[in-house]
GULUMNU-20901 format. One record per residue (C-alpha): x, y, z. Coordinates in steps of 0.1 Angstrom, whole numbers, padded with zeros to 4 digits, always signed. Example, Ala and Ser with C-alpha at 12.3 -4.5 7.8 and 13.67 -1.06 7.14 Angstrom:
# GULUMNU-20901
+0123-0045+0078/+0137-0011+0071/
END
This chain:
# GULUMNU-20901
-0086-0154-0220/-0089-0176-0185/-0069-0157-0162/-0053-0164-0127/-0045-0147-0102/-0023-0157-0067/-0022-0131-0041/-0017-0136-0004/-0050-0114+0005/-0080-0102-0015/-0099-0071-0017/-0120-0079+0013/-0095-0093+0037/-0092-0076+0068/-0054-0064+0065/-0062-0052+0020/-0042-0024+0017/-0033-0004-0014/-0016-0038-0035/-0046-0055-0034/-0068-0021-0038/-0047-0020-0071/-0047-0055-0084/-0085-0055-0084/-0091-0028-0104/-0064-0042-0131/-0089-0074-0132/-0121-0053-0133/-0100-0036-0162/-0093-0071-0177/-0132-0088-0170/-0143-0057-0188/-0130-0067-0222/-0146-0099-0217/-0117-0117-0199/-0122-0141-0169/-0107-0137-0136/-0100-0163-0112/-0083-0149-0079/-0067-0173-0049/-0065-0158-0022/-0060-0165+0016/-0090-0168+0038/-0103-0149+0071/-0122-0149+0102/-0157-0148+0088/-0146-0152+0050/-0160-0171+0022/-0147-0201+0005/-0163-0190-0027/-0171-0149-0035/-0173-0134-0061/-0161-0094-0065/-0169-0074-0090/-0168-0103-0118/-0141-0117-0101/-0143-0154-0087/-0126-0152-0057/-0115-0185-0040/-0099-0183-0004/-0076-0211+0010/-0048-0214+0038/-0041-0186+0059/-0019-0156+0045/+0017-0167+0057/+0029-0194+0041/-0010-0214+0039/-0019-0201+0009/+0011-0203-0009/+0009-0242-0001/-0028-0246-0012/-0026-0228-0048/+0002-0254-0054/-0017-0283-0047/-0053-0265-0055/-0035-0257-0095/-0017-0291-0102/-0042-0312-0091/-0070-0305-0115/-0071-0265-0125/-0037-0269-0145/-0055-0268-0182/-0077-0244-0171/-0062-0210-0173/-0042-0192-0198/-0024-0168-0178/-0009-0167-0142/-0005-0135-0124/+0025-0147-0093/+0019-0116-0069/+0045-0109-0048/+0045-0103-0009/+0078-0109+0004/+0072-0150-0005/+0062-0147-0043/+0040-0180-0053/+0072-0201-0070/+0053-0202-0102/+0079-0207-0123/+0089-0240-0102/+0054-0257-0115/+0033-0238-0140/+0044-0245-0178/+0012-0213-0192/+0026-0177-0198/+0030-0162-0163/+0035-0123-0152/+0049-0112-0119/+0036-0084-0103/+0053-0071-0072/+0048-0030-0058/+0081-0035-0036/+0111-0052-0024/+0110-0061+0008/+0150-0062+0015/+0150-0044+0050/+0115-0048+0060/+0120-0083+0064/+0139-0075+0100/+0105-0052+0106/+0083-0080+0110/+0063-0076+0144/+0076-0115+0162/+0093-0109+0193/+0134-0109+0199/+0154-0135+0183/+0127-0153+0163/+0120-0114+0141/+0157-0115+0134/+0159-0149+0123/+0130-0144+0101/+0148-0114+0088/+0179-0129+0079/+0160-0157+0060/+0138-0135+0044/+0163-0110+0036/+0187-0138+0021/+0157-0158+0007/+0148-0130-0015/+0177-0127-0033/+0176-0165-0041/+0139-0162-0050/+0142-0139-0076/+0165-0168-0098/+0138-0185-0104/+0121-0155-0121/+0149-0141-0139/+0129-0150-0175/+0093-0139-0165/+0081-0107-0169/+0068-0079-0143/+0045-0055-0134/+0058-0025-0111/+0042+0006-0100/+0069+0029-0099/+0104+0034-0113/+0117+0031-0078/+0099-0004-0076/+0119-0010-0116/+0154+0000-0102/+0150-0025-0070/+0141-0055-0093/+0164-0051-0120/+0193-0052-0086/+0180-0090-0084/+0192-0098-0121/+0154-0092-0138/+0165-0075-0171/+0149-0039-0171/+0137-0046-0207/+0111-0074-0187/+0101-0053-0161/+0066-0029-0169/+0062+0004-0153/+0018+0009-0151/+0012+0038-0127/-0018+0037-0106/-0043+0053-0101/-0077+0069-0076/-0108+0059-0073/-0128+0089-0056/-0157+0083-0035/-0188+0101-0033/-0183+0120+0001/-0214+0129+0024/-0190+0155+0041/-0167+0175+0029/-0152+0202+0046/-0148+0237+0022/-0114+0243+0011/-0105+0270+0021/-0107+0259+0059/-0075+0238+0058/-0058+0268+0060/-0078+0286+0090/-0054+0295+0113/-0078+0294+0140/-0093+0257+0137/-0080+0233+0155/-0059+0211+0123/-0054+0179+0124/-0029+0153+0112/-0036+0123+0100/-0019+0087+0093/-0034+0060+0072/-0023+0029+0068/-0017-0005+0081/-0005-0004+0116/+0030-0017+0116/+0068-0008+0120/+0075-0009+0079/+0047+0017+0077/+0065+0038+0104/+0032+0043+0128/+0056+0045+0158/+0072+0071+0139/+0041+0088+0133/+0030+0086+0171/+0067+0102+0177/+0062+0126+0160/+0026+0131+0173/+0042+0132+0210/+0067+0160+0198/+0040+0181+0179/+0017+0176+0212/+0040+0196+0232/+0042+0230+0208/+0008+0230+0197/-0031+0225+0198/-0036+0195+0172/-0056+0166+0158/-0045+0133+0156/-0062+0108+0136/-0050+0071+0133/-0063+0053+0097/-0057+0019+0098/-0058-0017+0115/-0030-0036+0132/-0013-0071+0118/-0020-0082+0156/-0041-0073+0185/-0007-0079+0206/+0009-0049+0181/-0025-0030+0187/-0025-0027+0228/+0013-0022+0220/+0005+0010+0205/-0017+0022+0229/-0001+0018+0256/+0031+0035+0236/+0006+0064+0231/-0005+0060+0269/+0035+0066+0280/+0039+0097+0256/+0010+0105+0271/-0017+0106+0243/-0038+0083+0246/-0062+0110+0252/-0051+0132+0224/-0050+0101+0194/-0085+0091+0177/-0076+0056+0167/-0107+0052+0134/-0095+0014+0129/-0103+0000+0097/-0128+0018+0080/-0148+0018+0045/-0135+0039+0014/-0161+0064+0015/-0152+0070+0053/-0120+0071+0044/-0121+0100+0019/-0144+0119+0043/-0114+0118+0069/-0087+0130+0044/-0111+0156+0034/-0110+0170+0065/-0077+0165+0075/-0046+0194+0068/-0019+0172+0064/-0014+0135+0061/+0020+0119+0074/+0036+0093+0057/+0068+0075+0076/+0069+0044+0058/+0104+0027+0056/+0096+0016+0019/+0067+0017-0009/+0058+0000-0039/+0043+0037-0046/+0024+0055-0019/-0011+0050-0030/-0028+0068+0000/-0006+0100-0010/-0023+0102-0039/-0057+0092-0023/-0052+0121+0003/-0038+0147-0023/-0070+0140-0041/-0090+0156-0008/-0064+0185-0010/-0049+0173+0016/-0010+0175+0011/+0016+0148+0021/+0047+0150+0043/+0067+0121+0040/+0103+0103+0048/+0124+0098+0013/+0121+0066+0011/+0115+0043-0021/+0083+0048-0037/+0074+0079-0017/+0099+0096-0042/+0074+0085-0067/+0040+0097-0054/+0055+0127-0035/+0059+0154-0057/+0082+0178-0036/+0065+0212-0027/+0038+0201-0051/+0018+0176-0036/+0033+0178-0002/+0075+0179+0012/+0101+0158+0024/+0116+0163+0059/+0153+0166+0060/+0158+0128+0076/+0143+0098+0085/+0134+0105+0119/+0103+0114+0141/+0120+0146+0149/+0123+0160+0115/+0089+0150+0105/+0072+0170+0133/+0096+0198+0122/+0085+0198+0082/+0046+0194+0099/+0049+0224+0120/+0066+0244+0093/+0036+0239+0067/+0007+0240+0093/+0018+0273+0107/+0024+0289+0069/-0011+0292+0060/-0001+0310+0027/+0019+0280+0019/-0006+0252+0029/-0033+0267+0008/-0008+0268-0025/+0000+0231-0018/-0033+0223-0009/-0044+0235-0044/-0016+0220-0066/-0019+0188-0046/-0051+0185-0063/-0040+0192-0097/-0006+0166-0089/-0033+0137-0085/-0057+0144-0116/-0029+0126-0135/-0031+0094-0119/-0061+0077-0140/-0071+0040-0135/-0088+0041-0172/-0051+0047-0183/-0036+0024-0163/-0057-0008-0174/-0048+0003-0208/-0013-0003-0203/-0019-0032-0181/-0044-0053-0210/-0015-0047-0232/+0008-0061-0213/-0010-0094-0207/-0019-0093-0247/+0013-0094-0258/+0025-0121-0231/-0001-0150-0248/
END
């Protein structure tokens, strides 16, 4: 089977976070049964036209808002329509309207709804408000046009928010993810997370912006500072280098820009060294498709304290894998930190069942369900 996939970023783009980390391994799942992959994606600073990823062809077009959307319109009806047997519609917030113009089996995948995050976008005062009301409102009209096609989610939570749009539940998927481990270089022993006399740290990974809560994780940073010795690591890249000097000088005012180690974007192995060595990663995010980097870090027994928010509830198992603060704020985060970090009975025992909690998340699994699905759509 010729395959297709439309996604706003690939693998390599600069801003890939856990979506695209799990799309690619469905399609290395799918090439390895002898399936082709085509995947149209945005282009970068520095990318490619052409690239191809692990068996995947990889062909990059338009820029991520909007651009690419435009060009895999034109780029499919204008000579690729009778070329593919399947299209795979990822969703971002602007799905690729497949419905509107491709007549071949198609499957939507999506990890969230965006619903609020839309009024979290990082334009400044009105124009983030007006792109929030039309996103917001757009959504809800978006999802007519898909109301016969069937989806892929990661999590139940991601199920219940589609079927709210009028998508039957009996067309909606549930595949779980799963971890890829690296190889680490360092690792630091076990038992040292819960040395009372080591300086821990806490870390945040992620993309750097207000739906992933990392002002909320500097908050609670600042509060933490002032009651403790600590580490704080920052994971992650910004959507903007307006949004990155934003946080800095956010840090600089709390006064920690002396106290935060900002890692940037940084290669998978790197980024299983970190969580090795971190005690606790935080997790503030207004909404997930599922929480991938949980897992990731509970992998590197390093447990997970996290708002309740959709798709957290999924990866997060409570007092297993890491806890929930009492409310969505910066406050109660650094509360539920403190309370773990300085209960070094109680981190080692999460520490050690966080481990067992992410053994059960296997990829090989999870392209099982995923090839069936796309076999019994053609």
């Amino acid at each position: 089977m010729n395959i297709l996939v439309f996604s706003w970023r690939d693998p390599k783009h600069p801003l890939a976070g856990g979506a695209e980390q799990v799309m690619h391994e469905h399609m290395k799942g799918w090439i390895k049964v002898g399936h082709k992959v085509t995947l149209f994606s945005s282009s970068f600073k520095g990318s490619s036209r052409f690239e191809t990823i692990d068996g995947v062809r990889v062909i990059r077009r338009g820029s991520q808002y909007l651009g690419v959307h435009i060009c895999a319109f034109l780029w499919y009806l204008f000579g690729n329509h009778e070329r593919f047997h399947l299209v795979v519609d990822q969703f971002h917030g602007i799905p690729f309207l497949t419905p509107l113009y491709i007549k071949v089996p198609k499957l939507a995948v999506l990890q969230e709804v965006a619903r609020e995050v839309w009024f979290l976008n990082p334009l400044s005062w009105p124009l983030n408000w007006m792109i929030g009301i039309i996103g917001y409102i757009g959504e809800s009209v978006i999802f007519l046009f898909y109301k016969n096609i069937k989806f892929m989610t990661g999590s139940e939570s991601a199920k219940e928010d589609v079927s709210k749009f009028g998508i039957p539940k009996q067309n909606i998927t549930v595949v779980p993810h799963g971890v890829i481990l690296h190889k680490l270089k360092v690792r630091a022993p076990f038992g040292r997370k819960s040395e009372k006399l080591e300086v821990q740290t806490i870390v945040y990974l992620g993309v750097l912006s207000k739906d992933k809560g990392i002002e909320d994780a500097i908050k609670c940073f600042s509060i933490l500072n002032k009651v403790g010795e600590w580490n704080f690591w920052v994971i992650g890249k910004a959507d903007s280098k307006k949004y990155s000097d934003n946080l800095k000088m956010m840090c600089k005012e709390l006064e920690l820009d002396r106290k935060i180690k900002f890692w940037g974007f940084v290669t998978q192995g790197k980024k299983f060294e970190l969580l090795s060595r971190a005690h606790i990663l935080i997790n503030p995010s207004v909404k997930e498709g599922w929480g991938l980097v949980n897992i990731e870090a509970n992998a590197m027994g390093t447990p997970v304290v996290a708002y309740r928010s959709l798709g957290l509830i999924d990866s997060v198992s409570d007092g297993i894998s890491g806890i929930f603060c009492g409310e969505k704020t910066p406050q109660s985060l650094a509360e539920a930190v403190y309370s773990l970090l300085t209960d070094s009975k109680h981190l080692a025992k999460i520490s050690r069942t966080a481990i067992s909690w992410s053994k059960q998340f296997s990829w090989k699994e999870a392209k099982i369900q995923s090839l069936e699905l796309i076999k019994s759509l053609t």
